[in-house]
Every structure is written in structure tokens, then in C-alpha cells.
C-alpha positions as a Markdown table, in Angstrom:
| # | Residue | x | y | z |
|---|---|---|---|---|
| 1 | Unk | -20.6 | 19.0 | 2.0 |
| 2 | Unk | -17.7 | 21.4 | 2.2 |
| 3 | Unk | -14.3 | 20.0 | 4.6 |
| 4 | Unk | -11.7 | 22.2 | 5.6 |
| 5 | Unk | -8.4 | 20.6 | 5.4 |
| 6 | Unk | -5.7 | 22.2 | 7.8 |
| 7 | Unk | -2.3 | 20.8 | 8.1 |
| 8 | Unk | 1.2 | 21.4 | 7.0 |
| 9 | Unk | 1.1 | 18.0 | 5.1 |
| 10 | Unk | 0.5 | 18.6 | 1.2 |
| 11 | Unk | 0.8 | 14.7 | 1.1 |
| 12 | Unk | -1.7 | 14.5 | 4.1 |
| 13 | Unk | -4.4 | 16.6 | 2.8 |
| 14 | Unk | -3.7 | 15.1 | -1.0 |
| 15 | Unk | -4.6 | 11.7 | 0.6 |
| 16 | Unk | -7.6 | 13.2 | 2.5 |
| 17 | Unk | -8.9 | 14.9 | -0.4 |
| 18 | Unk | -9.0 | 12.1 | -3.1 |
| 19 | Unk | -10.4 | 9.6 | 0.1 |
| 20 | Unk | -13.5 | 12.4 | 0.5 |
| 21 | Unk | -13.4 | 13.3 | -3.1 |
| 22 | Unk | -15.0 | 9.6 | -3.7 |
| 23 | Unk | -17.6 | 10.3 | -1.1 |
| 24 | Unk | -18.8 | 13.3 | -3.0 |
| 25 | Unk | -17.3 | 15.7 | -0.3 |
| 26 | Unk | -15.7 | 19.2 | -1.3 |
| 27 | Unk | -12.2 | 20.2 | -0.1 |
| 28 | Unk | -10.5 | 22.9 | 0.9 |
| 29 | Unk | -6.7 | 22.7 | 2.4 |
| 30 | Unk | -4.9 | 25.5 | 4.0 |
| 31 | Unk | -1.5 | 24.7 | 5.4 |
| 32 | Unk | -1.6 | 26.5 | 9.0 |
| 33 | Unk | -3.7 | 27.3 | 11.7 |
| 34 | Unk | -3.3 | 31.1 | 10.7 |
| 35 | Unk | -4.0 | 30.5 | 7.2 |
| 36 | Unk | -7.3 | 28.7 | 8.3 |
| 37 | Unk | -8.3 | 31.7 | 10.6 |
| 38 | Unk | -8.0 | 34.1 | 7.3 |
| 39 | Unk | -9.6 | 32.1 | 5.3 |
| 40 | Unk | -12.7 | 31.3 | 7.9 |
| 41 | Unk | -13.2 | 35.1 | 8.4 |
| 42 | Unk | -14.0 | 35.5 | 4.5 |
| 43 | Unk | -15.4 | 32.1 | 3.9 |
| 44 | Unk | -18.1 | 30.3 | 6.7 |
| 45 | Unk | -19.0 | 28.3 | 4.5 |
| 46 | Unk | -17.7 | 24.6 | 5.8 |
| 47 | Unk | -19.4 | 21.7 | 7.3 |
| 48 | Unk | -16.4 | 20.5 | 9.1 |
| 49 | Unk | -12.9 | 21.2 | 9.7 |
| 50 | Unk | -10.2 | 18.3 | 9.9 |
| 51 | Unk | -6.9 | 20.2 | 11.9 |
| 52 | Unk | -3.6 | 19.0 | 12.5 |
| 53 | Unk | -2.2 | 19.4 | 15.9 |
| 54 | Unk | 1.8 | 20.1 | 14.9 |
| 55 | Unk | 2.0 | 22.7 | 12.3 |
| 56 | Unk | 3.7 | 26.0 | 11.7 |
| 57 | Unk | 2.4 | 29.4 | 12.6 |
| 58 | Unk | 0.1 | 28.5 | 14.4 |
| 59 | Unk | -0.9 | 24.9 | 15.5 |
| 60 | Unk | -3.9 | 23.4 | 16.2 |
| 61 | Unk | -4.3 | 23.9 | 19.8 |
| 62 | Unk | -3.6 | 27.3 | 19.1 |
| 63 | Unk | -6.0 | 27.4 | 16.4 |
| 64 | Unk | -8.6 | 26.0 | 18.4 |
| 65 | Unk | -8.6 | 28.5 | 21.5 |
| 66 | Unk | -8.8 | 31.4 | 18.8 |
| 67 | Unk | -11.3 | 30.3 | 16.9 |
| 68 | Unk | -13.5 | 29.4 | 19.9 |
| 69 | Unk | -12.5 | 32.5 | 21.9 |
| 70 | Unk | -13.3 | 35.1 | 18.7 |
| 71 | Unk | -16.6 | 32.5 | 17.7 |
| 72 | Unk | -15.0 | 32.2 | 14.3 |
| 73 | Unk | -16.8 | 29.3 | 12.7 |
| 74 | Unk | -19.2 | 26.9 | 14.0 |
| 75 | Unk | -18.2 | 24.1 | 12.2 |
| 76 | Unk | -17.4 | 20.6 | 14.0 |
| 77 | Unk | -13.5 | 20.3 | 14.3 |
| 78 | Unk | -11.7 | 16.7 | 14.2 |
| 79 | Unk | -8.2 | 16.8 | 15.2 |
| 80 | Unk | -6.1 | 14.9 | 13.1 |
| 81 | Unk | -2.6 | 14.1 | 15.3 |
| 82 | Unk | 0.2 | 11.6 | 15.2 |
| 83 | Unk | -0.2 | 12.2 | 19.5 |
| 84 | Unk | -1.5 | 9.2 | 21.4 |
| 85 | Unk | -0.5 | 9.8 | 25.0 |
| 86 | Unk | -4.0 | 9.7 | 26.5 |
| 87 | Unk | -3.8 | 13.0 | 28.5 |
| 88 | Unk | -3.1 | 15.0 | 25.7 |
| 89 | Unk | -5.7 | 13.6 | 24.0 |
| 90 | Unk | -8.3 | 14.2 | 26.4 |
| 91 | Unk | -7.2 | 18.2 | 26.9 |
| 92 | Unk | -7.8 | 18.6 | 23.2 |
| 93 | Unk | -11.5 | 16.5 | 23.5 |
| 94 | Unk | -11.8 | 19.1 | 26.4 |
| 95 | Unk | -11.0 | 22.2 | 24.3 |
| 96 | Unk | -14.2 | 21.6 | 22.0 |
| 97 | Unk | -13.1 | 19.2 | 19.7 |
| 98 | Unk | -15.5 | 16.8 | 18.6 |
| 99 | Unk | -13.2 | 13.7 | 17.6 |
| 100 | Unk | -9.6 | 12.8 | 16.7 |
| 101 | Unk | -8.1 | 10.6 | 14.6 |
| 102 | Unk | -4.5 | 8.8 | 15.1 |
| 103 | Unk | -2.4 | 9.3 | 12.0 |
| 104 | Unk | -2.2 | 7.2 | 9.8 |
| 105 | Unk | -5.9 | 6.1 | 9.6 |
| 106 | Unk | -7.8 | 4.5 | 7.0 |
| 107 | Unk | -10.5 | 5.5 | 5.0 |
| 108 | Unk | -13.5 | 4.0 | 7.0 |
| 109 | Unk | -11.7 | 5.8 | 10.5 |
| 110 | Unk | -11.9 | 8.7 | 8.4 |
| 111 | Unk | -15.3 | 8.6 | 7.2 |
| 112 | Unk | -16.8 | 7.2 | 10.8 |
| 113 | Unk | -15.2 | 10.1 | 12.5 |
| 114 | Unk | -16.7 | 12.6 | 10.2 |
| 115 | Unk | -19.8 | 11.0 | 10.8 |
| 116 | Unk | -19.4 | 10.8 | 14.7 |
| 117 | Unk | -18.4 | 14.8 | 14.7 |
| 118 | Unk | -21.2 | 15.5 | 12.5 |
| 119 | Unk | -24.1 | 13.9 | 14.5 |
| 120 | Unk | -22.5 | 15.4 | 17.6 |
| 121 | Unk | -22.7 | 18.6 | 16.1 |
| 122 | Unk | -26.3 | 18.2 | 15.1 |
| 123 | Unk | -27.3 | 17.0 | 18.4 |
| 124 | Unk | -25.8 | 20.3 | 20.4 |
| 125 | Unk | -27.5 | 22.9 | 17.5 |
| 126 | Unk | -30.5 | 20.9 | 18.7 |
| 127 | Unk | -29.8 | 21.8 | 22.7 |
């Protein structure tokens, strides 16, 4: 399974990496939204996409209404923030994400959200 790591955080996606890396997952980081919209025009190829919502260029609000107005990939998306007022977080569950996860998490938040977004994912292809 190929994950797309986007966020500004070389540390962040390090940590992510070598937590999925023992799962047998693949990772790819890009560290903006923009650099994540280049890349996912040339390469479709990922299972899931773990965004940052505060990052340079483009963030990943931003990120999220391109990709979903120009249908750019149809990968699940989890957003990965340090924001916990509830109203934000509900706008961005709104905007087509499929879960979130509260920096800092731990491995097992990690992996259970992956698995949440991917079954969500499966069960809409199935609609």
C-alpha cells in the first residue's frame, strides 16, 4: 500500500514513515499542498493521502478544494492537524475528508485512522 505524506514537517513525515514502514506500507512525502498536486497529476498511484492542515504554499484546506474541484486523485485523505476547536474540525470532515488525526498521535491512532478512512473509502466505491 502506497501513503502520501504531505506536510511541511520533515520530522513529521520521518516519524510517519518509519511508524508505516513497520507495517509494510510505502511512503512518499511532499512538503506542500502544491507540491502534492504536481506530483498527483504524474503519479495516481496512492492508496491514501495523510495532509497537514498548516503548511506553505498551499495548505491543506486549500489542497483539498483543488484536488476535489479538478477530481485529481481518488484516494481517501486523513487530515493530520494540531487544530482541535470542534467547528473547524467538522468543516474539514465536511469538505470530503475521511478522518483526522490530532497531532501528536501514536502509532495505533495512526494505524486505526488509516484503517477507518480505508473502509470508508471502500464502502462509497461500493455505492
Amino acid at each position: 500500500m502506497r501513503i502520501l505524506i504531505v506536510d511541511d514537517s520533515k520530522t513529521v513525515a520521518t516519524v510517519i514513515d518509519t511508524m508505516l514502514k513497520e507495517e509494510q506500507y510505502t511512503c512518499v512525502w511532499v512538503g506542500d499542498g502544491q507540491e502534492a498536486i504536481d506530483l498527483l497529476r504524474t503519479d495516481k498511484h496512492f492508496d491514501l493521502i495523510l495532509l497537514d492542515w498548516t503548511m506553505p504554499i498551499i495548505d491543506g484546506p486549500t489542497f483539498l478544494k483543488q484536488v476535489k474541484s479538478e477530481k485529481i486523485t481518488t484516494a481517501p485523505i486523513v487530515m493530520l492537524t494540531a487544530e482541535n476547536k470542534m467547528q473547524k474540525i467538522v468543516s474539514i470532515l465536511e469538505q470530503g475528508i475521511c478522518e483526522y488525526i490530532t497531532k501528536p498521535f501514536t502509532k495505533d491512532i495512526l494505524l486505526s485512522k488509516i484503517n477507518l478512512a480505508l473502509r470508508f473509502n471502500q464502502m462509497n466505491q461500493r455505492k
